[in-house]
GULO-151786 format. One line per field, with one value per residue: x, y, z of N, C-alpha, C in turn; residue number from 1; residue in three letters. Coordinates in pm, whole numbers, plus 50000, padded with zeros to 5 digits. Each point is the difference from the previous one (the first is absolute). Layout:
N
n_px	(X,...) .
n_py	(Y,...) .
n_pz	(Z,...) .
ca_px	(X,...) .
ca_py	(Y,...) .
ca_pz	(Z,...) .
c_px	(X,...) .
c_py	(Y,...) .
c_pz	(Z,...) .
k	(NUM,...) .
r	(ALA,...) .
END
This chain:
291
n_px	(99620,49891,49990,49913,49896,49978,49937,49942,50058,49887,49967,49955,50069,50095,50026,49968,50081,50079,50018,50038,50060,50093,49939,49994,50102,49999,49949,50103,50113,49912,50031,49945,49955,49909,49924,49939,50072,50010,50014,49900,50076,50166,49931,49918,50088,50060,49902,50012,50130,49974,49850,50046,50139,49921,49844,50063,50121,49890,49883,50022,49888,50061,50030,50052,50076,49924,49935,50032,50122,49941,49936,50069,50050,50067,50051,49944,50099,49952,50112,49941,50063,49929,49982,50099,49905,50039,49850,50101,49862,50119,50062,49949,49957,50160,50127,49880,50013,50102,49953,50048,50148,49944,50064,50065,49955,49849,50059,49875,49982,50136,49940,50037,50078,49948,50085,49918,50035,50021,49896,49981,50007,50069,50099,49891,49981,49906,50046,50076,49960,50019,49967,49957,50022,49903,50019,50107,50005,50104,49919,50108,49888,50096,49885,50015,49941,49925,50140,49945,50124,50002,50075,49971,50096,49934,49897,50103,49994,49852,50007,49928,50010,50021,50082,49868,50012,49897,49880,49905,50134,49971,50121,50006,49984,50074,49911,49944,50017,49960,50117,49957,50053,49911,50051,49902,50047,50143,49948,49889,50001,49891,50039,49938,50140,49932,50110,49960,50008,49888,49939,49907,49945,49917,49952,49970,49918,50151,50027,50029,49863,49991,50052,50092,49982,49962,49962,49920,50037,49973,50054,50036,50112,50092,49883,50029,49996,49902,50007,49875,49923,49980,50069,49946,50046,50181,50021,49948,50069,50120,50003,50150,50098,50137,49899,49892,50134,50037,49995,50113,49977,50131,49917,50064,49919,50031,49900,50126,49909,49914,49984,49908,50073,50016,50076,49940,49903,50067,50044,49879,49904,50065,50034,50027,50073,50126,50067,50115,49924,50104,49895,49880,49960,49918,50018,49928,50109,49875,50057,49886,50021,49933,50086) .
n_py	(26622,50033,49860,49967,49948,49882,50012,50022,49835,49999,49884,49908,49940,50060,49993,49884,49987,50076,49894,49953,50036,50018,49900,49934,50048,50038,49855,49981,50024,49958,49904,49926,49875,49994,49921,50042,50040,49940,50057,50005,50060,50027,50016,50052,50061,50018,50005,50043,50064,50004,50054,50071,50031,50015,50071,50041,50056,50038,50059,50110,50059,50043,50014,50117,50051,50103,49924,50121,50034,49933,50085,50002,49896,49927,49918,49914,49871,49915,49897,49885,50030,50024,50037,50028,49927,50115,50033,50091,50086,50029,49864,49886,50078,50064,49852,49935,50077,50006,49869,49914,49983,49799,49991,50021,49965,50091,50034,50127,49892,50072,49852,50055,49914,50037,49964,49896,49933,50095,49971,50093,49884,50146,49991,49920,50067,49963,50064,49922,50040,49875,50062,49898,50085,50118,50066,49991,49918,49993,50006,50117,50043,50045,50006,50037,50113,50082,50062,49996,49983,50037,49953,49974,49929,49932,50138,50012,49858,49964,49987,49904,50027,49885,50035,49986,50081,49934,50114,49805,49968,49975,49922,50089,49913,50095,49858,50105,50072,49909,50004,49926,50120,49966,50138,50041,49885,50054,50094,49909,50013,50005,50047,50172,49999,49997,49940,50009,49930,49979,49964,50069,49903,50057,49946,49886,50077,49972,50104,50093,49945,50018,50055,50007,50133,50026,49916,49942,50095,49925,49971,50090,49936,50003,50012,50100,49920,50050,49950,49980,49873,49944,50048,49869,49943,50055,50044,49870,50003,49877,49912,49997,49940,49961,50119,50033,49960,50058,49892,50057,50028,49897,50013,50098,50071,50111,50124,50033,50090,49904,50086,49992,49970,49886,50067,50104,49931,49924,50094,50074,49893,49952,49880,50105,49954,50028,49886,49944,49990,49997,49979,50049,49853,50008,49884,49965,49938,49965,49899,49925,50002,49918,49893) .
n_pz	(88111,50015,50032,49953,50056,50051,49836,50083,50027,49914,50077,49947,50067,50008,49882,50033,50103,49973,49872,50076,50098,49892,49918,50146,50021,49869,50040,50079,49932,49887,50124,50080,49940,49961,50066,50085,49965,49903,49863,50070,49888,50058,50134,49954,49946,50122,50059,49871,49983,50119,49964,49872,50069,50150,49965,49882,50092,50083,49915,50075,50002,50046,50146,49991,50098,50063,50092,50007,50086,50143,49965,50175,49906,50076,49900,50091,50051,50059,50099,50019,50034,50120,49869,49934,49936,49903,49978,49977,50060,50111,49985,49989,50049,50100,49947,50013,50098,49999,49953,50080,49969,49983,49898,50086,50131,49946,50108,50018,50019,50121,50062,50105,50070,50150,50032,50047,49981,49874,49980,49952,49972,49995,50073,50086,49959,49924,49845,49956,50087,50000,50149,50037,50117,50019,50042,50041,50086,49957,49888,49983,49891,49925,49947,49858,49959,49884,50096,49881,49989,50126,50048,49906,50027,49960,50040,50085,49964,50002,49887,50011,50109,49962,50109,50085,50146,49959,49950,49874,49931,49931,50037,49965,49839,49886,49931,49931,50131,50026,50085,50116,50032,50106,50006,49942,49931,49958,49963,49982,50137,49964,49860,49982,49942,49941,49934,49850,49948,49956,49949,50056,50101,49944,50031,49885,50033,50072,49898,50113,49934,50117,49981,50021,49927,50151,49993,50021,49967,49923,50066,49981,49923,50136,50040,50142,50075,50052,50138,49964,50137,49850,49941,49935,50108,50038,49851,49960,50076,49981,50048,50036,49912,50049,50007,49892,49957,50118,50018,49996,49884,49996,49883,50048,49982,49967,50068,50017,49938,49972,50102,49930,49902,49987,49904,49995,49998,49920,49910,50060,50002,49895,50043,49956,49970,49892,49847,50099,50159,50000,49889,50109,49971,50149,50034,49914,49985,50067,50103,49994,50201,49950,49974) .
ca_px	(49890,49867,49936,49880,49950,49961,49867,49963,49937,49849,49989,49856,49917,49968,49925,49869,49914,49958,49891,49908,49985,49956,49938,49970,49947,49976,49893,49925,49962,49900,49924,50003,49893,49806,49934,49882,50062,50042,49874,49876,49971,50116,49969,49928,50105,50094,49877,49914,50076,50004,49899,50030,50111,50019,49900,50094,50082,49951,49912,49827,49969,50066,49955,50137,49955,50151,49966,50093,50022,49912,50050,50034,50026,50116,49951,50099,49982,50011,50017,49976,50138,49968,49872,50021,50081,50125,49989,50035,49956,50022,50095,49905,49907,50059,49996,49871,49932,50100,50040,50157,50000,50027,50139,50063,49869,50099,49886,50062,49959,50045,50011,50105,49906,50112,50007,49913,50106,50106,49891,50031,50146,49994,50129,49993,49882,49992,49907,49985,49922,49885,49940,49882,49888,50068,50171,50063,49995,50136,50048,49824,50043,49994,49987,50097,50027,50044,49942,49939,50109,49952,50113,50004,50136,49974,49970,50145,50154,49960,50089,49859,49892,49848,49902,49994,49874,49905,49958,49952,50083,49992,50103,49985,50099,49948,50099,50056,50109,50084,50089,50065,50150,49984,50015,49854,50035,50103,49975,49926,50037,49905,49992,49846,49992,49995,50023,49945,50157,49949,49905,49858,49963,49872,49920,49856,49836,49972,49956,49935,49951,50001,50119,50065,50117,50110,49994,49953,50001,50125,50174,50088,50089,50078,49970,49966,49890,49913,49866,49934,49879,49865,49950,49911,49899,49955,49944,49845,49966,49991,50130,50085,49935,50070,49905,49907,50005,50055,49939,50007,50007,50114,50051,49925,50014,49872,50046,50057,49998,49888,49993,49897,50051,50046,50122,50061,50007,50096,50114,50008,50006,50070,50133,50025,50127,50003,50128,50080,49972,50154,50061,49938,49923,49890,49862,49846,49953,49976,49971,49948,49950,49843,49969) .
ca_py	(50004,49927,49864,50009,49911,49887,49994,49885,49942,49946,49916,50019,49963,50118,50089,49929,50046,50138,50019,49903,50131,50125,49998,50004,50159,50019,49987,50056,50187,50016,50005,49900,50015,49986,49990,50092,50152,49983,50065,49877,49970,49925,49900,49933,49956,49864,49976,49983,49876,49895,49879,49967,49907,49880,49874,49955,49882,49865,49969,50030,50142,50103,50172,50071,50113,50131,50055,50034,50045,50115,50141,49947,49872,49942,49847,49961,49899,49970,49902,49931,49915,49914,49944,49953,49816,49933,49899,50074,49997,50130,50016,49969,50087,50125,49968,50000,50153,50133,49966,49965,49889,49914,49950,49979,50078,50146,50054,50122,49988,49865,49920,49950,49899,50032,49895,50095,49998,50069,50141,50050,49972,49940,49966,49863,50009,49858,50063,49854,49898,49885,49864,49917,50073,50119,50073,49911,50033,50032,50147,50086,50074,50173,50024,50131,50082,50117,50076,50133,50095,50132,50005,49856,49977,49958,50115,50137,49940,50003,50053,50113,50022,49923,49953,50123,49952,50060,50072,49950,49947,49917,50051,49957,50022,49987,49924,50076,50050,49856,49932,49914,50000,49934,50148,49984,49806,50017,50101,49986,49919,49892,49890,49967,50053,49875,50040,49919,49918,49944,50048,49917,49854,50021,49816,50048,50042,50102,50122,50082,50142,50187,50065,50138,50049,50033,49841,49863,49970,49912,50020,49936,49969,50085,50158,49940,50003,50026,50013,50133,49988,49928,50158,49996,50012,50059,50130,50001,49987,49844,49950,49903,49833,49936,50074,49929,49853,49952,49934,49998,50139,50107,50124,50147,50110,50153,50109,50044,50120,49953,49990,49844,49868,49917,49986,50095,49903,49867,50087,50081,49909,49896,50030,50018,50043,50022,49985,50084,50160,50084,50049,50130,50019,50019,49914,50010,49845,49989,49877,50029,49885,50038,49958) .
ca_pz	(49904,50088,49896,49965,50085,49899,50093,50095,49892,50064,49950,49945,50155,50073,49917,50022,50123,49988,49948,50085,50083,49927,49961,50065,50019,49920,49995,50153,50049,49953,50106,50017,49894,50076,49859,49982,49982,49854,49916,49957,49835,49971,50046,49961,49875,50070,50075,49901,49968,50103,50010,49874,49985,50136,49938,49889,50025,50086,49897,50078,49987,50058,50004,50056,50067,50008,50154,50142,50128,50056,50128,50102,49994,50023,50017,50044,49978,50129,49940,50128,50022,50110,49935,49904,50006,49904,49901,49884,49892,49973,49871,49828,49934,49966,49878,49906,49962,49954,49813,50024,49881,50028,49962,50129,50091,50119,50105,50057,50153,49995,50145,50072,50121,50105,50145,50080,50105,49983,49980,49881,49925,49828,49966,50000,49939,49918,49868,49958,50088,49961,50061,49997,50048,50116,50069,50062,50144,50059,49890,49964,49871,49988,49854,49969,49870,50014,50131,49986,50106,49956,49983,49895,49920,49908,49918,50004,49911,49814,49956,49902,50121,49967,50097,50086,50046,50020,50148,50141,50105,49861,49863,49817,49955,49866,49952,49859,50019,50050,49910,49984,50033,50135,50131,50144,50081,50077,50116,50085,50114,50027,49877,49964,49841,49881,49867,49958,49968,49935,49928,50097,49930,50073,49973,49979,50093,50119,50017,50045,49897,50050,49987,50061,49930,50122,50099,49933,49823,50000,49986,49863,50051,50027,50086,50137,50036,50164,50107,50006,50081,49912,49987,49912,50139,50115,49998,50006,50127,50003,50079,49919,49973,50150,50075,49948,50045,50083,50074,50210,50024,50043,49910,49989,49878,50023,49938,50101,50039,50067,50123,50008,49980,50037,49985,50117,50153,50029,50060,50100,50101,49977,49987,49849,49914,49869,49976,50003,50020,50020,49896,49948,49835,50023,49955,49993,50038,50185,50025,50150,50023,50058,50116) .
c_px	(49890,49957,49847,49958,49923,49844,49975,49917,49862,50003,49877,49871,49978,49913,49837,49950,49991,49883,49812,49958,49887,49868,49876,49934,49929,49844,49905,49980,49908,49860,49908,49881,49896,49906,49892,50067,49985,49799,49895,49975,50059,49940,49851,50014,50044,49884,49955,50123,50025,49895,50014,50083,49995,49867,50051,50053,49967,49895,49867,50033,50063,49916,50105,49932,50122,49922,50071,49915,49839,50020,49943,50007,50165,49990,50142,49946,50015,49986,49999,50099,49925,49876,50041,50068,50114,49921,49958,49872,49915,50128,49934,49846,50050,49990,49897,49929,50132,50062,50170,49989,50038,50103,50103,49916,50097,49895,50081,49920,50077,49961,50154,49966,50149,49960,49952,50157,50094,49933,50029,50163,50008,50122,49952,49819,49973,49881,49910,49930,49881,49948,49897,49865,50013,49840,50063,50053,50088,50043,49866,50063,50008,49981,50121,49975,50048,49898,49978,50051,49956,50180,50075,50149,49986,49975,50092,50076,49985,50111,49866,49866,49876,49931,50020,49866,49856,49950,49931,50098,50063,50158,49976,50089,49959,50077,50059,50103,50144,50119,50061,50102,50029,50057,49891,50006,50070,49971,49865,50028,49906,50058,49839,49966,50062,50057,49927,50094,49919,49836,49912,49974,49832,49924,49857,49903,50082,50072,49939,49922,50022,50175,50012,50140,50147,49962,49989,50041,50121,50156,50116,50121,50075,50009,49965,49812,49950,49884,49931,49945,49913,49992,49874,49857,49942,49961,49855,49906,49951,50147,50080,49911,50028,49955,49918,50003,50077,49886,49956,49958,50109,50064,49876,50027,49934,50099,50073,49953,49855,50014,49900,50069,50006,50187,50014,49966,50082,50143,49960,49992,50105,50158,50077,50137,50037,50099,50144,50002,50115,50047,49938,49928,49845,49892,49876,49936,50065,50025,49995,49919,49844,49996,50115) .
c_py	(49906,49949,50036,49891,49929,49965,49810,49893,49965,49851,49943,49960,50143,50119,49937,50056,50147,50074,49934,50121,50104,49971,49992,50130,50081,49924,50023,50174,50037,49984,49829,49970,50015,49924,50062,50108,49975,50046,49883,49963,49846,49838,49944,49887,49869,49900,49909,49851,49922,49921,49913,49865,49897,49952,49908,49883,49886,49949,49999,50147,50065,50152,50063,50123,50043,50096,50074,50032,50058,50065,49969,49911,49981,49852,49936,49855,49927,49834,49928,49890,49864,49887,49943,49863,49942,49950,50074,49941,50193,50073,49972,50059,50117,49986,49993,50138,50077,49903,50005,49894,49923,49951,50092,50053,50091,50010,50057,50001,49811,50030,49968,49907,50003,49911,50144,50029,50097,50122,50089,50022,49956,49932,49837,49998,49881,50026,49878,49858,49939,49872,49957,50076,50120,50051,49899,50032,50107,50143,50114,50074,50130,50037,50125,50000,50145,50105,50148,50154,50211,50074,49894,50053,49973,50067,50081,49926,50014,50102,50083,49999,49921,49934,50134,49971,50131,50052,49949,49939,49836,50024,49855,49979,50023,49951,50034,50026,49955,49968,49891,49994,49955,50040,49930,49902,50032,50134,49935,49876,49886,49857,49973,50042,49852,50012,49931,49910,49933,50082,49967,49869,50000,49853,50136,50036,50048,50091,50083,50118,50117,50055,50121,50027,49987,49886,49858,49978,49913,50085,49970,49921,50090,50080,49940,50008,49972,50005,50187,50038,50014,50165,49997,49980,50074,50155,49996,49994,49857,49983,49924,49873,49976,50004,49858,49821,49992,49903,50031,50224,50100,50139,50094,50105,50094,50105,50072,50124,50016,49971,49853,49939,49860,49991,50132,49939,49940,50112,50034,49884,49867,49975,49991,49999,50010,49962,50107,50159,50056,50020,50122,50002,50040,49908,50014,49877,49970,49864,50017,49834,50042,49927,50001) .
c_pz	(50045,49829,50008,50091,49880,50124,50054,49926,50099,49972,49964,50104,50070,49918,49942,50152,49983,49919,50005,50103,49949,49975,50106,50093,49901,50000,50146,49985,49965,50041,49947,49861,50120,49893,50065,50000,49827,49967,50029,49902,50036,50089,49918,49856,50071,50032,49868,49940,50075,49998,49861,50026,50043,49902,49905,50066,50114,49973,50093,50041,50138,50014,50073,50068,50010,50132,50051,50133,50015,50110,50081,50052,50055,50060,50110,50010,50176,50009,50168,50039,50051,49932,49834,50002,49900,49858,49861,49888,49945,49889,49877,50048,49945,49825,49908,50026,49941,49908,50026,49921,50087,49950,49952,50059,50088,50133,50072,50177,50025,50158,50043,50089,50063,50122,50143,50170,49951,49962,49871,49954,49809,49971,49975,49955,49882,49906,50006,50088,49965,50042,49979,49993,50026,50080,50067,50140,50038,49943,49970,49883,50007,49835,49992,49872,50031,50064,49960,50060,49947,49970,49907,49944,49860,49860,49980,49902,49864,49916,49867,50060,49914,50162,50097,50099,49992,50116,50109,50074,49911,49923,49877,49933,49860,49946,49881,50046,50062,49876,50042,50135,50131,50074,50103,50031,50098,50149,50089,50078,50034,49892,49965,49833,49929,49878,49897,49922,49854,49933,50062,49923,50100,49942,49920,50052,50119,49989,50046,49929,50039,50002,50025,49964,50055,50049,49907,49828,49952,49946,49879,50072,50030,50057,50173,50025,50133,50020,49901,50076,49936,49972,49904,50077,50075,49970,49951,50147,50047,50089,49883,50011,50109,50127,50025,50017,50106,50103,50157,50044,50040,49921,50028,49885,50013,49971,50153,50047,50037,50132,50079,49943,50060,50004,50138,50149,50000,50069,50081,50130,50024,50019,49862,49925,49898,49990,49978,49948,50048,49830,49970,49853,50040,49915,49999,50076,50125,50038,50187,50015,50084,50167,50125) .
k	(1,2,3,4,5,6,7,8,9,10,11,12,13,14,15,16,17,18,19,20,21,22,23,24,25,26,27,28,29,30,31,32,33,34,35,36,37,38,39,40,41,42,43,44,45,46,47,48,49,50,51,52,53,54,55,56,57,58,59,60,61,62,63,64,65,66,67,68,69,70,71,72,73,74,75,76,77,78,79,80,81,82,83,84,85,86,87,88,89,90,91,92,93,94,95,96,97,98,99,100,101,102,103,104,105,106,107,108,109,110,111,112,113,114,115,116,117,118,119,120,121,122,123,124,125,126,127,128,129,130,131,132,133,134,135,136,137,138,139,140,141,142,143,144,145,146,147,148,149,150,151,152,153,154,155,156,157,158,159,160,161,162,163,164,165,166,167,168,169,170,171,172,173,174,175,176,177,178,179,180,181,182,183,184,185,186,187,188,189,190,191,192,193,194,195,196,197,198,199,200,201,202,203,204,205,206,207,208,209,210,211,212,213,214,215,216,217,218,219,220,221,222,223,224,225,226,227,228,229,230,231,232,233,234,235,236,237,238,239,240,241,242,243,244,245,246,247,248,249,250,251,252,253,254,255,256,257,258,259,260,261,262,263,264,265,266,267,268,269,270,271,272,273,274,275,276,277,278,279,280,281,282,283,284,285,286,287,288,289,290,291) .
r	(UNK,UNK,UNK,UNK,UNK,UNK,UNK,UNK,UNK,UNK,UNK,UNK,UNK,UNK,UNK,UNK,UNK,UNK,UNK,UNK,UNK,UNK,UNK,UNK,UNK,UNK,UNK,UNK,UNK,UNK,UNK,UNK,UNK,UNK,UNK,UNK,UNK,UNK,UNK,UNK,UNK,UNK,UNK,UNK,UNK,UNK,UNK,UNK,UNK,UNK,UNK,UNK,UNK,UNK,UNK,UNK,UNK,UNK,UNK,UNK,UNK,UNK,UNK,UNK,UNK,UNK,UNK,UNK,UNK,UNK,UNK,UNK,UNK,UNK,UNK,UNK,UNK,UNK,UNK,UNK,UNK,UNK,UNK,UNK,UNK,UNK,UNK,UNK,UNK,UNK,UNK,UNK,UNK,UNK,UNK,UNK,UNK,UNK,UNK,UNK,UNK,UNK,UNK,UNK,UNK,UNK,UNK,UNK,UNK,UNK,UNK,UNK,UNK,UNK,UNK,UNK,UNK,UNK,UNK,UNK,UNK,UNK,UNK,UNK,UNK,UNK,UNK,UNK,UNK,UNK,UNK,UNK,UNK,UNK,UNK,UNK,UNK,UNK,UNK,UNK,UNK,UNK,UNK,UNK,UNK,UNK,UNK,UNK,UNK,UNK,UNK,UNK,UNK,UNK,UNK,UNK,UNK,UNK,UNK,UNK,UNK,UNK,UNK,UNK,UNK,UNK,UNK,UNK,UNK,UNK,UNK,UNK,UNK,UNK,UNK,UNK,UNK,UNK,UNK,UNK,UNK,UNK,UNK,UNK,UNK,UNK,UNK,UNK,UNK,UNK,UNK,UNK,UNK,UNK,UNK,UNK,UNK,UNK,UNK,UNK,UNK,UNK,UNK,UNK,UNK,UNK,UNK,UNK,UNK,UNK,UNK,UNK,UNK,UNK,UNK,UNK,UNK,UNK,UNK,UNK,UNK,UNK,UNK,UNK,UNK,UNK,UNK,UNK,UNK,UNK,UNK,UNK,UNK,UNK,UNK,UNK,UNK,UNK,UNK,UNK,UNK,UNK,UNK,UNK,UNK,UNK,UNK,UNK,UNK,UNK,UNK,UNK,UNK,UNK,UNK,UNK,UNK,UNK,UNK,UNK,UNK,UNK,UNK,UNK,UNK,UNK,UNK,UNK,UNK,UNK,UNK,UNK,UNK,UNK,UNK,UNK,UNK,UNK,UNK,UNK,UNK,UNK,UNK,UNK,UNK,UNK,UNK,UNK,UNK,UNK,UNK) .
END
């Protein structure tokens, strides 16, 4: 006589990841959000509570945009190994234009400083270096944020596609759509995604008035955050900040598909490379020595 089978116990860990799964697919199959894909009713509504909330709460007038993509635009970023001196003041302009909170301070452009005798080594690489002076004889810097990957790991993990890359070449993130869950920390290889751990702590007056829906607008707690390349900039046709204050001229920027460029000379004539290029993520972001 055949017993009845006794159904299989779920335990609640396992029936949290499944349903975690589920729910997952269920929001990817649907295909990723957009916010220029959503009704212009719906963004101008956002546009409108965003200048409302951020004037309210930092107590000076705010303006928000909602710029996209221009057609035949692909932005790429180009970086002078042989010319940058270490003196990260390409990190606190990043911060005072894209409104990173100072307590706990976030920055999404960190300086490495590598001993010139071991040449691009991250294993002995040094975040944290603070000498007297720089550059310093013996070492040269390799800035690193985010490499704008046309192949971006980062966009495949989301579990509610709030980030994705644009057509100029720009990945984004919506922070509405952000939960939090640090897939894209964990899948991107550089360490160019930021979590927020705390509530922006912006100091009075430096606020960045101009904002950007998809860039500069301040951050709730909890959600990741990134390099845009000043998307509040660079789609008015202005360079990033980092651009702008680098002292020695070692940051390049332009439009890749502009045959005149300045960024398409540096590839086509320069000796050029890209971080761990055996992962196939295809960087936007170039580092080449001029001299």
């Amino acid at each position: 006589m055949e017993t009845e089978a006794k159904p299989s116990k779920t335990t609640r860990r396992l029936f949290v990841a499944a349903a975690a799964g589920a729910a997952g697919w269920i929001l990817t199959s649907c295909g990723p959000k957009r916010l220029y894909e959503a009704p212009k009713e719906r963004l101008k509504t956002l546009i409108a509570d965003l200048e409302r909330e951020n004037s309210a709460r930092y107590g000076t007038k705010v303006s928000v945009t909602g710029t996209g993509p221009m057609p035949g635009v692909e932005f790429a970023y180009a970086l002078d190994i042989s010319r940058c001196i270490g003196c990260r003041r390409c990190v606190y302009a990043c911060v005072q234009e894209n409104n990173q909170s100072r307590d706990p301070q976030i920055h999404w452009i960190r300086v490495l400083s590598m001993e010139k005798e071991k040449g691009i080594d991250f294993s002995h690489a040094d975040p944290y270096y603070q000498p007297a002076q720089v550059p310093e004889e013996t070492r040269f810097y390799v800035p690193v944020s985010c490499q704008q990957c046309r192949n971006a790991p980062c966009t495949k993990v989301c579990p509610t596609g709030a980030t994705w890359t644009e057509p100029d070449g720009i990945v984004v993130i919506d922070y509405d759509w952000c939960i939090g869950c640090r897939y894209c920390m964990a899948a991107c290889p550089y360490g160019a995604r930021h979590f927020n751990w705390k509530e922006p702590s912006i100091p009075a007056g430096e606020l960045n008035a101009k904002l950007h829906v998809l860039g500069n607008r301040p951050r709730r707690k909890g959600v990741v955050e990134k390099c845009t390349f000043c998307i509040q900039r660079s789609r008015e046709g202005r360079y990033p900040a980092c651009v702008e204050v680098c002292p020695v001229g070692a940051r390049k920027f332009g439009n890749l598909l502009d045959r005149n460029s300045e960024i398409r000379y540096i590839i086509e004539h320069k000796r050029v490379l890209v971080l761990k290029e055996e992962l196939n993520t295809l960087p936007r972001f170039f580092y080449f020595y001029a001299t």
